[in-house]
TIVOKOL-310427 format. One record per residue (C-alpha): residue number from 0; residue in one letter; x, y, z. Coordinates in steps of 0.5 Angstrom, whole numbers, always signed. Layout:
BEGIN
site num NUM; residu A; xx X; yy Y; zz Z
...
***
This chain:
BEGIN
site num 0; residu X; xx +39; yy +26; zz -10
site num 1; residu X; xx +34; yy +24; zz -5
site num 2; residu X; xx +27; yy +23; zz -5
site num 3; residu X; xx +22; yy +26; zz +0
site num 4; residu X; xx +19; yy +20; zz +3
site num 5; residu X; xx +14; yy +26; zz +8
site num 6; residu X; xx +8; yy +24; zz +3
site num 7; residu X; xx +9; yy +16; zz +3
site num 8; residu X; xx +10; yy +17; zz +11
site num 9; residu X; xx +4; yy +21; zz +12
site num 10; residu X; xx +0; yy +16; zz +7
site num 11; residu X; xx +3; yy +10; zz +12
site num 12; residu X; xx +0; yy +14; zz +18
site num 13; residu X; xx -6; yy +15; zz +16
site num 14; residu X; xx -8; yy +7; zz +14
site num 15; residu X; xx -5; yy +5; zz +20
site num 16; residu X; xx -9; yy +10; zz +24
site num 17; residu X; xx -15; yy +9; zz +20
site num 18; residu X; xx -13; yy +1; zz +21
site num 19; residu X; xx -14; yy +3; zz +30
site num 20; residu X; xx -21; yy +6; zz +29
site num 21; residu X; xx -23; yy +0; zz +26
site num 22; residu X; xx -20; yy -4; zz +31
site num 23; residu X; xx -23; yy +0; zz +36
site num 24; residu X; xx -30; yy +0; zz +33
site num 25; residu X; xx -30; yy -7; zz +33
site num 26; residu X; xx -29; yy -8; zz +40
site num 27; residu X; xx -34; yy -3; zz +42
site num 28; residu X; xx -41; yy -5; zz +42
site num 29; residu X; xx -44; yy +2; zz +41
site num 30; residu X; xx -42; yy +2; zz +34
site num 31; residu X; xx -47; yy -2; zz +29
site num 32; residu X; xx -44; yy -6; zz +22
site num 33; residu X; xx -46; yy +0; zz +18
site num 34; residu X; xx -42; yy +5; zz +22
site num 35; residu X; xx -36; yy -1; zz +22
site num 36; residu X; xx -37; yy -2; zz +15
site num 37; residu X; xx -37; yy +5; zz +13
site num 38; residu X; xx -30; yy +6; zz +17
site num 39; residu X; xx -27; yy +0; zz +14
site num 40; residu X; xx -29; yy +4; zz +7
site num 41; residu X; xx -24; yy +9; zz +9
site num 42; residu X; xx -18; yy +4; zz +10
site num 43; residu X; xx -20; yy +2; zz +4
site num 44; residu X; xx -19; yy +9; zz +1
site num 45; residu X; xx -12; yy +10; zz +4
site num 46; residu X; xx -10; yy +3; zz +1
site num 47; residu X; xx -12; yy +6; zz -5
site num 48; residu X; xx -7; yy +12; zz -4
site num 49; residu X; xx -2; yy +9; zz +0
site num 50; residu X; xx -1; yy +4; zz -6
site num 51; residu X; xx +0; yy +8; zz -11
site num 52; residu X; xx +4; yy +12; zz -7
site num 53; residu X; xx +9; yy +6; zz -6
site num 54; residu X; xx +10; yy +4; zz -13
site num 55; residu X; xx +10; yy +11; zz -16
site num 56; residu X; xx +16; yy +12; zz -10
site num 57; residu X; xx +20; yy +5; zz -12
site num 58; residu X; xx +20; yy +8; zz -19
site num 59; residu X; xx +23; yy +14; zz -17
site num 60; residu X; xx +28; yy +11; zz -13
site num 61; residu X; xx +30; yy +6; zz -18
site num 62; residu X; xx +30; yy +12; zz -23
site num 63; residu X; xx +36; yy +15; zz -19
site num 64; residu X; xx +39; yy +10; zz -16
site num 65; residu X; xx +40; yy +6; zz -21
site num 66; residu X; xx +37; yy +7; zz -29
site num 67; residu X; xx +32; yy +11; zz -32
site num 68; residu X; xx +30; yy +5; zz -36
site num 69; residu X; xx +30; yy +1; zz -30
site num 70; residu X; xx +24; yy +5; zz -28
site num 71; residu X; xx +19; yy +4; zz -33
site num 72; residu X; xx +19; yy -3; zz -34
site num 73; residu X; xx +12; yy -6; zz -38
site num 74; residu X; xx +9; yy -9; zz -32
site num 75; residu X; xx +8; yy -7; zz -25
site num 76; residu X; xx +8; yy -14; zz -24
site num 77; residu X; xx +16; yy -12; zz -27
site num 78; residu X; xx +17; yy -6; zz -23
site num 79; residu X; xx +16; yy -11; zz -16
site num 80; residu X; xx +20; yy -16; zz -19
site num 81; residu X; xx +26; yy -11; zz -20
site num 82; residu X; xx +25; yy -9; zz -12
site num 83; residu X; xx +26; yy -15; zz -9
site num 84; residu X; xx +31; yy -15; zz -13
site num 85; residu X; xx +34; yy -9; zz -10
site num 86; residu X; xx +32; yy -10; zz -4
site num 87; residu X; xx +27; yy -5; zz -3
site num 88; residu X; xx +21; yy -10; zz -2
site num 89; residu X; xx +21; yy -18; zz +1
site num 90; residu X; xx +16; yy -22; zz -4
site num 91; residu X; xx +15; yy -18; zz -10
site num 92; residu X; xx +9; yy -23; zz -11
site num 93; residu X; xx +6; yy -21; zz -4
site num 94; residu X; xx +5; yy -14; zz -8
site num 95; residu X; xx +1; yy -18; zz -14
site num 96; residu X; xx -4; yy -19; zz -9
site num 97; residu X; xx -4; yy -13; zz -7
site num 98; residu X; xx -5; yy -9; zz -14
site num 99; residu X; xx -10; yy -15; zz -15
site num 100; residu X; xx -14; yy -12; zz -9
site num 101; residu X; xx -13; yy -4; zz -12
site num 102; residu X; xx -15; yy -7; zz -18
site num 103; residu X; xx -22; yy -9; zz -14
site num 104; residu X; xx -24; yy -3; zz -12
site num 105; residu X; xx -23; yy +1; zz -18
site num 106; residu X; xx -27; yy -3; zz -22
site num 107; residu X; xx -33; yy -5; zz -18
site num 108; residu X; xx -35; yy -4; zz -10
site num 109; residu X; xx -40; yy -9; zz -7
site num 110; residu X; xx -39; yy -12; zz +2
site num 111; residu X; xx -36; yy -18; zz -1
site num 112; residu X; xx -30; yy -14; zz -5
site num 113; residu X; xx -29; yy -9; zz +0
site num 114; residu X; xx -27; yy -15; zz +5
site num 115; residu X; xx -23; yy -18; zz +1
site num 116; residu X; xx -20; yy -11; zz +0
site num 117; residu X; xx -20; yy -10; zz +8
site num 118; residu X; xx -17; yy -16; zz +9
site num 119; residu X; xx -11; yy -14; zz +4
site num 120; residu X; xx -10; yy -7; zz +7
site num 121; residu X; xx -8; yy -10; zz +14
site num 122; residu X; xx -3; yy -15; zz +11
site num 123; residu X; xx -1; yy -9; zz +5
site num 124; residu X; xx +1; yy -5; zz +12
site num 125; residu X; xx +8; yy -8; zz +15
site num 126; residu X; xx +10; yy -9; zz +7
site num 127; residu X; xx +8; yy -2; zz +6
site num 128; residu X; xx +12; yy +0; zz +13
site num 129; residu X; xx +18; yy -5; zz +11
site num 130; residu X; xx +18; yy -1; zz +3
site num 131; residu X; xx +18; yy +5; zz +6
site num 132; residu X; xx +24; yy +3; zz +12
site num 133; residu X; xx +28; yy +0; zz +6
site num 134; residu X; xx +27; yy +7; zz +2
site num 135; residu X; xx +29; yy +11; zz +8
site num 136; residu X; xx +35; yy +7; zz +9
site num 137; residu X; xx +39; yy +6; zz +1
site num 138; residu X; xx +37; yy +14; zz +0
site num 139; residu X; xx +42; yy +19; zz -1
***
């Protein structure tokens, strides 16, 4: 059976199209801090939901293509080490990081937090593409 991956595509496009708006109000002197601030919160947002779409995807695909018990390990930290395993993800430690991030944003939201999130949605982009490459390739 072979996943739909149009949803986590979609999700993908998003962020890095959100990822250029910010890119592009940075270079723009018309765009106060507040604006720059307030666009850099939907990147955020699509971290958020990119995320989540990630890892509940490399749990389906290990449910399929491997076993059912595979895909519901203790942790999520588990799930990313059996990933990198199967060679759906590079560093499963790159992905720890990552779920620290969305664990930040789900607790608490201040300009501190929300950079350190920022800054973690751009690197969460290649390895999110790079998943979702991986996805593409071992699908039935």
């Amino acid at each position: 059976m072979a996943l739909d991956l149009s949803s986590l595509k979609q999700a993908l496009t998003s962020l890095k199209t959100a990822v250029s708006v910010v890119e592009s109000a940075q270079e723009n002197d018309e765009f106060s801090t507040d604006m720059i601030d307030t666009i850099k919160a939907g990147v955020i947002q699509n971290f958020e939901f990119s995320y989540e779409l990630c890892w509940k995807f490399i749990q389906r695909w290990i449910r399929i293509n491997k076993t059912p018990e595979e895909a519901n390990p203790h942790t999520r930290k588990d799930l990313f080490r059996l990933a990198a395993r199967y060679g759906l993800i590079d560093s499963p430690v790159k992905w720890f990081e990552y779920g620290e991030a969305r664990n930040i944003t789900a607790h608490t939201y201040n300009k501190e937090k929300a950079d350190i999130v920022f800054e973690a949605a751009l690197r969460f982009l290649d390895d999110a593409r790079y998943l979702f490459n991986q996805l593409e390739k071992y699908n039935d």
